[in-house]
C-alpha positions as CSV (number, residue, x, y, z in Angstrom):
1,X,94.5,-119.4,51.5
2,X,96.6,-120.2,54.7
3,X,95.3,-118.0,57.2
4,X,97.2,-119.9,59.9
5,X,100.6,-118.7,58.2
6,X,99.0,-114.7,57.2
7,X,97.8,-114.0,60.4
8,X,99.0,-113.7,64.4
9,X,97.7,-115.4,67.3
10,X,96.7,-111.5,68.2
11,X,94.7,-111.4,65.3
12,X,93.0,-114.7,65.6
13,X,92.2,-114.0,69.5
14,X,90.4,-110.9,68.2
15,X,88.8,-113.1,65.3
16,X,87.3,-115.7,68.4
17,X,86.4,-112.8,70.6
18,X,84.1,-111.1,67.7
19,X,82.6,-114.7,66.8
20,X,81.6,-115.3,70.8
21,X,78.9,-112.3,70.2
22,X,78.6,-112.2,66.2
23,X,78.6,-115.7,65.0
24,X,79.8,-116.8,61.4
25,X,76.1,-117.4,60.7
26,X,74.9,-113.9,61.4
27,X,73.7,-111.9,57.9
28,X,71.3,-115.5,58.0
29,X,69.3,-114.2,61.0
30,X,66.6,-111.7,60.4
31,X,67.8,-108.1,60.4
32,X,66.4,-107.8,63.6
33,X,68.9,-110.0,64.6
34,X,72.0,-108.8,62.7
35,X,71.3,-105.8,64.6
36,X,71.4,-107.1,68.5
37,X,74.1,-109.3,67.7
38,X,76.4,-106.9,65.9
39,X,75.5,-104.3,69.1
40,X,76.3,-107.1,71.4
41,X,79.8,-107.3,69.8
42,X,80.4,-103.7,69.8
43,X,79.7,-103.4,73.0
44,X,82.1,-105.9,74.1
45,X,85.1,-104.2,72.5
46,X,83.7,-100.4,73.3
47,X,86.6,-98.7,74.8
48,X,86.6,-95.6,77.5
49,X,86.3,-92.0,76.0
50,X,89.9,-90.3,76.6
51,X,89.8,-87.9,79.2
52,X,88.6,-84.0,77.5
53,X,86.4,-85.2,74.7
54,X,82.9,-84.1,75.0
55,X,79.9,-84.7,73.0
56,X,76.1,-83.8,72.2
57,X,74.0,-85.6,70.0
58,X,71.8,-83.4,67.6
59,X,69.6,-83.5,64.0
60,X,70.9,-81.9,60.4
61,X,68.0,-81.5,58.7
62,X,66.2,-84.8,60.1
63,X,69.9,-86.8,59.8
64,X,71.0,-87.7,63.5
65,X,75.0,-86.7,64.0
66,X,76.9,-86.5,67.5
67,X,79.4,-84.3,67.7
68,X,83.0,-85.0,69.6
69,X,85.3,-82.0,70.9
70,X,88.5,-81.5,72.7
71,X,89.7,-78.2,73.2
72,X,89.3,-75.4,70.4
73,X,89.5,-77.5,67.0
74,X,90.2,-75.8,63.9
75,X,88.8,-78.9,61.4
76,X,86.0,-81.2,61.7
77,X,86.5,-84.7,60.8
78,X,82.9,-86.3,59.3
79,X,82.6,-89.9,60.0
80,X,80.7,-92.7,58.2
81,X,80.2,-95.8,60.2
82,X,80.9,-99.8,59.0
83,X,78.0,-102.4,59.0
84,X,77.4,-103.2,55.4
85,X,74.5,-100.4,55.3
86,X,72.3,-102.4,57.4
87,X,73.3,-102.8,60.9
88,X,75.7,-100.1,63.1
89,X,75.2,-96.7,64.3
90,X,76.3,-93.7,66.4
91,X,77.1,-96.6,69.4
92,X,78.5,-99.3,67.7
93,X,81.7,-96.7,66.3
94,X,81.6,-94.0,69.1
95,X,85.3,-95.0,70.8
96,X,86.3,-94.7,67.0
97,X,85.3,-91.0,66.6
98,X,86.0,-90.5,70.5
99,X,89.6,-91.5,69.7
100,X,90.2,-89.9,66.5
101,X,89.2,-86.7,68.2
102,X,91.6,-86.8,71.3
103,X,94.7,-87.9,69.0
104,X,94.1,-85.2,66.0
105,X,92.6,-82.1,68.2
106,X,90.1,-82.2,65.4
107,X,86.2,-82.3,65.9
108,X,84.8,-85.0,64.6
109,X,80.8,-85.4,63.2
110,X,79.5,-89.3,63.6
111,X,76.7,-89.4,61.1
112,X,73.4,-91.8,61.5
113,X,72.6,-92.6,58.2
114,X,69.6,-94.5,58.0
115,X,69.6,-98.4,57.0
116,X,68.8,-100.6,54.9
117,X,66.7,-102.8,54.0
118,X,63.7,-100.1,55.5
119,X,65.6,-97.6,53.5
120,X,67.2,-98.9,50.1
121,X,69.6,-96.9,48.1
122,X,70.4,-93.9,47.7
123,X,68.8,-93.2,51.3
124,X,72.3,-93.7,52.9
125,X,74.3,-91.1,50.7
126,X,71.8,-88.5,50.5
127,X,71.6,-89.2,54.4
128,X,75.8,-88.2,54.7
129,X,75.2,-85.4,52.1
130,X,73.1,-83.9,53.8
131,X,75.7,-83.9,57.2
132,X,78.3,-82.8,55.1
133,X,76.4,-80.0,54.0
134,X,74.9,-78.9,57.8
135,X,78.5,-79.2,59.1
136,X,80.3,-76.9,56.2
137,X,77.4,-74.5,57.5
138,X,77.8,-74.8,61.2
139,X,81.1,-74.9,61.9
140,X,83.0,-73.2,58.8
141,X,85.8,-75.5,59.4
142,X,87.7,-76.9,56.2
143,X,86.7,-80.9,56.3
144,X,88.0,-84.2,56.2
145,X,85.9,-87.3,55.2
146,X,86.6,-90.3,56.9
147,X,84.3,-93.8,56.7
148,X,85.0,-97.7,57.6
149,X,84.0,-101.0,55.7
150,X,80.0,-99.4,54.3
151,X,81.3,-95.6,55.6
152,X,84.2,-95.8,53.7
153,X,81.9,-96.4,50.3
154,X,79.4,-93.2,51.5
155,X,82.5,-90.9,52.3
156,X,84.3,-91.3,48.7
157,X,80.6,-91.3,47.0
158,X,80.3,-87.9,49.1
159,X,84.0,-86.6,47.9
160,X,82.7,-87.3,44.4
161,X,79.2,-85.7,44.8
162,X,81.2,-82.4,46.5
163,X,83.1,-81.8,43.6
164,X,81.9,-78.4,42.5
165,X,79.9,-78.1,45.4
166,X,81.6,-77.9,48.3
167,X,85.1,-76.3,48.4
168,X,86.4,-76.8,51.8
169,X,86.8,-80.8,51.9
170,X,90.5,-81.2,52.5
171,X,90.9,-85.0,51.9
172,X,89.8,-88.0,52.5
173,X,90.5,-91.4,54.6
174,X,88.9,-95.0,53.7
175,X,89.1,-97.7,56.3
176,X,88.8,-101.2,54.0
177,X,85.8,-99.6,52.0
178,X,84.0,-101.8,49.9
179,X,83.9,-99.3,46.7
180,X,82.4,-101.4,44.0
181,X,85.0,-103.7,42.5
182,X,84.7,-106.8,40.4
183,X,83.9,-109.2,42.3
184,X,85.0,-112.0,40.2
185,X,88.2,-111.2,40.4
186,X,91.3,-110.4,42.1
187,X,90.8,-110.3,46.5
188,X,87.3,-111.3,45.9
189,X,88.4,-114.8,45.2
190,X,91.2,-114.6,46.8
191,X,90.0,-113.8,49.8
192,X,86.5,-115.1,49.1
193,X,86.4,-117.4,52.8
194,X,88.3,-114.5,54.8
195,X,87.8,-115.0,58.5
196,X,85.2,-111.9,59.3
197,X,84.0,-110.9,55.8
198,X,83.5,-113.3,53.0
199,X,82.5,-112.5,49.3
200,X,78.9,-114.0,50.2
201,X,78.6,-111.7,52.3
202,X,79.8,-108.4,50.5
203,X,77.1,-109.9,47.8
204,X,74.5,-109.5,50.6
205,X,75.0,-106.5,51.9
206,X,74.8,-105.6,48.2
207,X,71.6,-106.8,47.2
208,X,70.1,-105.6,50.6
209,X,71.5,-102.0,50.3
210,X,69.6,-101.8,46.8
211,X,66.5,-103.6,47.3
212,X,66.9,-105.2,43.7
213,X,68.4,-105.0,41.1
214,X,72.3,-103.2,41.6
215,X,72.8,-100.1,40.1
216,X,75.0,-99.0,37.2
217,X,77.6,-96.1,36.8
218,X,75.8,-94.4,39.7
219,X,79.3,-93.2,42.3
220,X,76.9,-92.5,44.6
221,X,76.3,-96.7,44.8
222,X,79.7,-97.6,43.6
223,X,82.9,-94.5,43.7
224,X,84.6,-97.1,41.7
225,X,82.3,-96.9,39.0
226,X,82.7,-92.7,37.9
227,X,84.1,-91.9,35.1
228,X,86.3,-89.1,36.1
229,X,88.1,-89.4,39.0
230,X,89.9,-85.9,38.7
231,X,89.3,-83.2,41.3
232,X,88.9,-85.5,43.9
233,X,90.3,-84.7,47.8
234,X,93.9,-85.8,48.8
235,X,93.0,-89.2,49.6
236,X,94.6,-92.3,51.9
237,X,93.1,-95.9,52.0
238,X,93.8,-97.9,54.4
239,X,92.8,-102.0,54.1
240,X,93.2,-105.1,55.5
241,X,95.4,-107.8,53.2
242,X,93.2,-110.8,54.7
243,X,90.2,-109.0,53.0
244,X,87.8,-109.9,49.7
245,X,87.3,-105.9,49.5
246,X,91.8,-105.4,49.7
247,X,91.8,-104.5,45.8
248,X,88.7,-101.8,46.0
249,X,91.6,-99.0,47.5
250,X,94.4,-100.4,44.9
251,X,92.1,-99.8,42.5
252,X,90.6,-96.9,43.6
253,X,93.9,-95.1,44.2
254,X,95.0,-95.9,40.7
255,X,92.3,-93.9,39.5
256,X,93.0,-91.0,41.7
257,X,96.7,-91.2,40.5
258,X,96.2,-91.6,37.2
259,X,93.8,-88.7,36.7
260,X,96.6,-86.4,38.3
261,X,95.6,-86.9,41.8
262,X,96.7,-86.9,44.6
263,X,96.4,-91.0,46.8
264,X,98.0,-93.8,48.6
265,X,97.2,-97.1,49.4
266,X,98.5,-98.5,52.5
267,X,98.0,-102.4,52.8
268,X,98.0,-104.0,56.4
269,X,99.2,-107.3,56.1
270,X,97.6,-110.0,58.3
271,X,94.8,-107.7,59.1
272,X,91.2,-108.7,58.8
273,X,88.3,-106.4,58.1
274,X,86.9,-104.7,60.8
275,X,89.9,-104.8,62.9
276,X,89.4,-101.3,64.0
277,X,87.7,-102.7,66.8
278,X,91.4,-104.4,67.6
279,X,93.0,-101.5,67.9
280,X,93.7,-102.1,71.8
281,X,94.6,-105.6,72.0
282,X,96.3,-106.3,68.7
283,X,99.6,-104.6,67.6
284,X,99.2,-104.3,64.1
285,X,96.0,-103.4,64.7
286,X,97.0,-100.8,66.8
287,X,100.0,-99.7,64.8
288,X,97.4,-98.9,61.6
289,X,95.0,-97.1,64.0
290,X,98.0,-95.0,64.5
291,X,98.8,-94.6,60.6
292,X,94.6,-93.7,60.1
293,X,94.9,-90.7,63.1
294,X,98.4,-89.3,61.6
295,X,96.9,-89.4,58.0
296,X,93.7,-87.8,59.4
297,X,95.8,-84.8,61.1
298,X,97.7,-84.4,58.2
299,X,95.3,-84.0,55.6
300,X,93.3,-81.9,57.8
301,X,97.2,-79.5,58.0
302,X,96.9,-79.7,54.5
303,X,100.0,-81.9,54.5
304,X,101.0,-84.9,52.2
305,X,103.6,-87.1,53.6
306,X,103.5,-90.0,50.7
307,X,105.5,-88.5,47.9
């Protein structure tokens, strides 16, 4: 693959800048380690909360959240965090949420799921359920799901689970979620070296999330894996083309389609996963932070703009 040609001198500066504080080596090191390192880097790249957001930090039932406002919102936004399952937290995504917030008007709900490997699957989704579930109840608002990379995975597992459950969810939006796709085929060997994730590495995370052996036809694990993907949310994936999991939201949007849904897929070229963190010194980084806000707001309005 000719990453040189696919991606811009923007991208690649951002690609050096992660590797100065999370090295190529890093799911190697102990977990421990994963965990400094990857803090390390997000602190580098943490940007400023805008000006008006406020937040507290509290506990749903034992599951740590913190809670962003900005004037008198009207929907709450709950948000998954990236980190394959096993490294990340409120911190390491908290000028995501802060952001998110300021540009929609929305509240948004950062959930601290705990990790793996000290807590295997399905620790993690019963850990967002659980956050959905205390924020339907506190705040009343109507909900949208929103996840990156690992949160992307728990907020469509959560969108499936609600089904029946829990009326108010208004959509959903997936930042490069890895949702359980073949991974013998298709962007997995594709993109199977991709600067910042590479199939090795998606196979890690897996194995760590379950402790053993991987599960079958459990959504809660893998979305992709249901059998009925009708009734689902308004949904909008977003991914990154230089990515092994790109062809987890073509898939999964098919399914959505195809059982009468409604979903898009939007595809940012030259992108690399986890550019989110980009989003203020890359411009097509910034331009699909942009496209995740304004599909965010509009779900949230109860408004499609894909059709």
């Amino acid at each position: 693959m000719d990453y040189e040609r696919l991606i811009d001198e923007e991208t690649w500066a951002f690609i050096r800048r992660t590797a100065e504080s999370y090295p190529e080596d890093a799911v190697d090191r102990s977990i421990e380690d994963q965990r400094r390192v990857y803090d390390d880097m997000c602190r580098a790249f943490r940007q400023p909360r805008p000006p008006g957001v406020e937040t507290r930090d509290s506990s749903t039932d034992g599951v740590g959240v913190r809670i962003y406002s900005c004037g008198d919102p009207t929907r709450t936004v709950v948000y998954m965090h990236g980190g394959g399952f096993v490294v990340g937290g409120l911190d390491s995504h908290d000028d995501v949420c802060a952001e998110l917030c300021a540009q929609t008007g929305y509240r948004v709900v950062a959930v601290d799921y705990r990790l793996c490997p000290e807590h295997v699957h399905p620790a993690q989704f019963q850990d967002c359920w659980t956050a959905v579930n205390w924020v339907e109840s506190e705040f009343g608002d109507p909900l949208v799901l929103a996840g990156d990379s690992a949160g992307g995975n728990l907020a469509a597992a959560v969108a499936h689970h609600a089904r029946g459950r829990i009326g108010s969810i208004l959509g959903q939006v997936l930042i490069y979620p890895g949702l359980g796709g073949d991974p013998n085929q298709g962007s997995y060997i594709e993109h199977a070296h991709a600067p910042m994730l590479t199939r090795d590495e998606v196979l890690f995370y897996e194995k760590v999330r379950c402790g053993g052996a991987v599960p079958e036809h459990d959504p809660t694990f893998a979305p992709l894996h249901d059998t009925d993907f009708s009734g689902l949310p308004p949904t909008v994936v977003v991914t990154a083309d230089c990515d092994p999991l790109r062809d987890d939201g073509a898939a999964y949007c098919a399914k959505i389609t195809a059982a009468g849904g409604q979903a898009h897929w939007i595809n940012e070229a030259g992108l690399v996963h986890g550019y989110l963190r980009a989003r203020h010194s890359v411009t097509r980084a910034a331009d699909s932070f942009e496209r995740i806000s304004i599909a965010v707001e509009a779900l949230g309005q109860g408004l499609w703009n894909y059709d």
